[in-house]
C-alpha positions as CSV (number, residue, x, y, z in Angstrom):
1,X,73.9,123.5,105.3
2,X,73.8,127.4,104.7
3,X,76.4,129.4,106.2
4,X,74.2,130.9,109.0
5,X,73.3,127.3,110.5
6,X,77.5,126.9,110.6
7,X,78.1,129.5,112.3
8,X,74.7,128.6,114.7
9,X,76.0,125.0,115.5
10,X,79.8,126.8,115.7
11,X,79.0,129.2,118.8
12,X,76.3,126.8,120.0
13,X,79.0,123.8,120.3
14,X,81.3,127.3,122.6
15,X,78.3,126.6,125.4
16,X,76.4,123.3,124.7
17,X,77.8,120.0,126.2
18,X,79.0,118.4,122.4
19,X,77.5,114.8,122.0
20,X,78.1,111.8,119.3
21,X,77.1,112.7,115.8
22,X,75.6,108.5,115.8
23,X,74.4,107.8,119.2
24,X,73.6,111.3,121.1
25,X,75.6,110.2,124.4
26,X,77.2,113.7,125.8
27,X,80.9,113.5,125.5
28,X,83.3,113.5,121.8
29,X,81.8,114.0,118.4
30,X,81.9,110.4,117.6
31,X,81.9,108.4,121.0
32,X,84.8,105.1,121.3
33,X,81.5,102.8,120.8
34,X,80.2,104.6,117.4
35,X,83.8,105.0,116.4
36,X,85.4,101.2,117.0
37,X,84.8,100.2,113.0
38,X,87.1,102.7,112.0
39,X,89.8,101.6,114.3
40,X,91.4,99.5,111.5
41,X,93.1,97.5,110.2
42,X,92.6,98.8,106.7
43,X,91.5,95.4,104.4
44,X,91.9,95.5,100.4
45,X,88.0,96.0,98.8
46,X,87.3,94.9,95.4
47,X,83.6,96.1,93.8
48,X,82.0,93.4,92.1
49,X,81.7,93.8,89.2
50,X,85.5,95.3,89.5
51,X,85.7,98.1,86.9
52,X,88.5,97.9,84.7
53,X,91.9,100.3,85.6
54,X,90.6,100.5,89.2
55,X,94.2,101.1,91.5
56,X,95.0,98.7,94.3
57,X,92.4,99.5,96.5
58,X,92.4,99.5,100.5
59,X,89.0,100.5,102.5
60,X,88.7,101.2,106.5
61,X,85.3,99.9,107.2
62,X,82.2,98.8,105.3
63,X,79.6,101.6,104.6
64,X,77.1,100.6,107.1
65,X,76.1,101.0,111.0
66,X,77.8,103.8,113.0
67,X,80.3,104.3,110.3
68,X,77.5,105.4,107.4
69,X,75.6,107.7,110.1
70,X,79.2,109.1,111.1
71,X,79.7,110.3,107.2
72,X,76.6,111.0,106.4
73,X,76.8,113.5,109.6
74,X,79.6,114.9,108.4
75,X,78.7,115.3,104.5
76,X,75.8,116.4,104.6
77,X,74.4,117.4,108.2
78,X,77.4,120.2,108.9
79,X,79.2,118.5,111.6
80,X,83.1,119.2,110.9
81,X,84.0,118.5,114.3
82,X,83.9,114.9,113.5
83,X,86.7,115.4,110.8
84,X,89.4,114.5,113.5
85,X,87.6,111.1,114.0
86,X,87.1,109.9,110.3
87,X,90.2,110.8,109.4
88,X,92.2,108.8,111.9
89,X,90.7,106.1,110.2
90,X,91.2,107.2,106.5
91,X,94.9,107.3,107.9
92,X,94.6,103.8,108.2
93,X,93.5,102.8,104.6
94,X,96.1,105.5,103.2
95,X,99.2,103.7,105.5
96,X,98.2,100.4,104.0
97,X,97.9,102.0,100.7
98,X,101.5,103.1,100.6
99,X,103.5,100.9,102.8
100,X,101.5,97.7,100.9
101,X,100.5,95.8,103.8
102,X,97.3,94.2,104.9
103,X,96.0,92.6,108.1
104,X,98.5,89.7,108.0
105,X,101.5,92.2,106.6
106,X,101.2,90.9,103.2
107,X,102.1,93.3,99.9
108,X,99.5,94.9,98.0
109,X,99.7,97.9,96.1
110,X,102.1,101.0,95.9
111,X,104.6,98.7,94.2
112,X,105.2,96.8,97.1
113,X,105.6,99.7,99.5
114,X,106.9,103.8,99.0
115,X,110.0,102.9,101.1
116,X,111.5,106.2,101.3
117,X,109.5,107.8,98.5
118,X,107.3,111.1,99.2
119,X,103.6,110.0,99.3
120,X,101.5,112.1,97.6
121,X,97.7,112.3,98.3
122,X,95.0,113.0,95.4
123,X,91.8,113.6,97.0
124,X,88.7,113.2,94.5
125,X,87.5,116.3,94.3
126,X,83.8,117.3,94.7
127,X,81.6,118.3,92.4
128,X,81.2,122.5,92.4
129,X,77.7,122.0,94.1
130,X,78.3,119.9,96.5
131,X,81.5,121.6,97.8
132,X,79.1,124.8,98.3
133,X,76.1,122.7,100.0
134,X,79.0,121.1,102.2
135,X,81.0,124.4,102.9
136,X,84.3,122.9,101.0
137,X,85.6,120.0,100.2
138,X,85.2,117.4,102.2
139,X,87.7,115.0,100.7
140,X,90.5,117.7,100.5
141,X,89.9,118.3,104.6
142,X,89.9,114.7,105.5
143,X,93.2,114.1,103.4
144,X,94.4,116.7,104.9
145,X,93.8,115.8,108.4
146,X,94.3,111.7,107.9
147,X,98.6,113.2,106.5
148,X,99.4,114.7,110.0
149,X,98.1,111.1,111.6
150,X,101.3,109.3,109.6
151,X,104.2,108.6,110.6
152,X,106.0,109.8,107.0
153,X,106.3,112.7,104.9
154,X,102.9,113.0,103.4
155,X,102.1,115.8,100.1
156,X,98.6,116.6,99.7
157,X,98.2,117.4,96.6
158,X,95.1,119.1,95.2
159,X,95.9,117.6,91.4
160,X,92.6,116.9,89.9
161,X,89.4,119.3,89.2
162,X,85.7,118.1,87.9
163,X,85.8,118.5,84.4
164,X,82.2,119.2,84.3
165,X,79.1,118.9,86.5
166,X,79.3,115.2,88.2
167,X,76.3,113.3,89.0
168,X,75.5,112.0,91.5
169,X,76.2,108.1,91.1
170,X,73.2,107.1,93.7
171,X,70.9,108.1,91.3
172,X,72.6,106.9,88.2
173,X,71.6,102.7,86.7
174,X,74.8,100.5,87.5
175,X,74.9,99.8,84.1
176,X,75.7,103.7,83.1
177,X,78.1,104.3,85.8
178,X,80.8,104.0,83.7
179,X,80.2,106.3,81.2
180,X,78.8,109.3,83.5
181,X,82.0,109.2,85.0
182,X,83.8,109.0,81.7
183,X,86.1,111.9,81.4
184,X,85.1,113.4,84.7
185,X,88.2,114.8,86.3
186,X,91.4,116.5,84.8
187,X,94.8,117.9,86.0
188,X,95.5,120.9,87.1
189,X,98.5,122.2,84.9
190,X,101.0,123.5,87.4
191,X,100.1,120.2,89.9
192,X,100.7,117.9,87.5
193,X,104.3,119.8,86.6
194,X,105.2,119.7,90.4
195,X,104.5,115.9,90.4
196,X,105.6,114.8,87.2
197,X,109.4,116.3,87.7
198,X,109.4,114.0,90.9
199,X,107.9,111.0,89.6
200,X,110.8,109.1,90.7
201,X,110.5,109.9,93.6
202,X,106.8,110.0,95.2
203,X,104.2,107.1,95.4
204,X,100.8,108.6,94.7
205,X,97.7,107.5,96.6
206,X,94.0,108.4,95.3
207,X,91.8,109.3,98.8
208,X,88.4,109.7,99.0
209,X,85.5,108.8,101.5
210,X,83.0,106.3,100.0
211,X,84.0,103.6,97.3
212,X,80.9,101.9,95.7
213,X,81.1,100.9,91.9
214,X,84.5,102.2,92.1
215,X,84.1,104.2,88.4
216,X,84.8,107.3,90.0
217,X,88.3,106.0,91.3
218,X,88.8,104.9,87.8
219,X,88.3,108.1,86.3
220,X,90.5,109.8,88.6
221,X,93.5,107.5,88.3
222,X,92.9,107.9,84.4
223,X,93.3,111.7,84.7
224,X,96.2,111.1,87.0
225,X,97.9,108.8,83.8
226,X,97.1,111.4,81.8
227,X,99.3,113.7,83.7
228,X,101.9,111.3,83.6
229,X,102.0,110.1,86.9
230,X,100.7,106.7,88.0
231,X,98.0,106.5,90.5
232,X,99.9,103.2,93.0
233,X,96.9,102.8,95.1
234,X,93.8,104.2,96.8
235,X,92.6,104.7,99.9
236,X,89.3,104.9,101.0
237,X,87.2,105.3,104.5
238,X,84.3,103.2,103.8
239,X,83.4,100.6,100.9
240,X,79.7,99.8,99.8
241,X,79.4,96.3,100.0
242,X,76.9,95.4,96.7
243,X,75.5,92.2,95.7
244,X,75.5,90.9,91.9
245,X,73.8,87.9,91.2
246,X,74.7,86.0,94.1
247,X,78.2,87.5,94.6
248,X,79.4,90.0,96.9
249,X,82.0,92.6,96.8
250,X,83.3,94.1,100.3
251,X,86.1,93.9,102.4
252,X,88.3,91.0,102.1
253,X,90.5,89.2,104.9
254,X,93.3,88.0,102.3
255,X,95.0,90.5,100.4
256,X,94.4,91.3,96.5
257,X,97.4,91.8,94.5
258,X,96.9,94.8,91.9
């Protein structure tokens, strides 16, 4: 959205009555009815096929119904003001992430739980273009508002940067995925420093909004190990559910041990 439509939908939101981004009823940005799949809990997603190197992975709500509008509404359609609601329930995918508990309280990921270890953030960062279509990045802002939502110390740390221009994986074959995120994201030198001299001592959780192949959480958890830091877990709003031959990957009631 250009900047002068910001700033339009800005002062216009100072005299207009706000309504949901989903449904239109007056009242908050996302209304309790639109925003009762991202009420939690938080289930453990695994992508079928499941790429190879993919972190411990823990998703909000399926990508689908009020949820997808709610994101795309936010992505792409200007409307920050619903950055409050998605990212209580990002917060819910990054506390499962790090403490390692599911719906039933069972362990998966972050080593069994960060205890009383600092947990440190890594959004995915958008590509160059996007972040100046969407007015930042989005990722960065929702990690940023899901930290203050927990009830722990939580660092977020801006540690990885595209690497070069990123595709967009909608249009890309299944097949390629793999490769056109190979070597997508790298480290940001002083970042990486901060981290690694506390690697002891901090449990670091990959965050972004969408999970579908789940290459891209694979390349940024490489360029995390390449840092030398290891990426414990990830947390994700939503997770694609996509069929392959018959099976299914989505959301899962039982957990999935990394």
């Amino acid at each position: 959205m250009p900047p002068a439509n910001r700033m339009f939908r800005a002062a216009a939101g100072l005299v207009l009555p706000s309504s949901c981004a989903v449904c239109r009823r007056p009242g908050p940005p996302l209304c309790p009815v639109c925003a009762d799949p991202l009420h939690g809990p938080a289930r453990p997603h695994l992508p079928r096929p499941c790429p190879p190197g993919l972190p411990p992975l823990w998703a909000t709500a399926s990508y689908q119904g009020p949820a997808r509008a709610a994101l795309i509404a936010y992505k792409e359609r200007g409307r920050r003001d619903l950055t409050a609601a998605l990212a209580r329930g990002l917060a819910h995918a990054v506390r499962a992430a790090s403490t390692g508990t599911g719906p039933a309280g069972a362990g998966a990921g972050a080593g069994g739980g960060a205890g009383d270890r600092l947990v440190v953030l890594v959004p995915v960062p958008s590509g160059r273009g996007a972040a100046r279509r969407r007015g930042g990045d989005h990722v960065r802002r929702l990690a940023r508002a899901a930290a203050v939502q927990l009830d722990r110390p939580v660092l977020v740390c801006p540690l990885l940067r595209p690497a070069r221009r990123l595709a967009d994986l909608a249009s890309v074959p299944a097949a390629q995925r793999a490769a056109a995120r190979s070597g997508a994201f790298v480290a940001h030198a002083q970042c990486s420093a901060f981290c690694a001299e506390r690697a002891d001592e901090i449990v670091v959780i990959m965050v972004d909004d969408l999970v579908t192949s789940g290459y891209t959480l694979v390349e940024a958890a490489t360029a995390v190990r390449r840092a030398g830091l290891v990426a414990h877990g990830a947390a994700v709003l939503l997770a694609t559910q996509r069929r392959f031959g018959g099976d299914v990957g989505g959301l899962c009631s039982a957990p999935i041990l990394g």
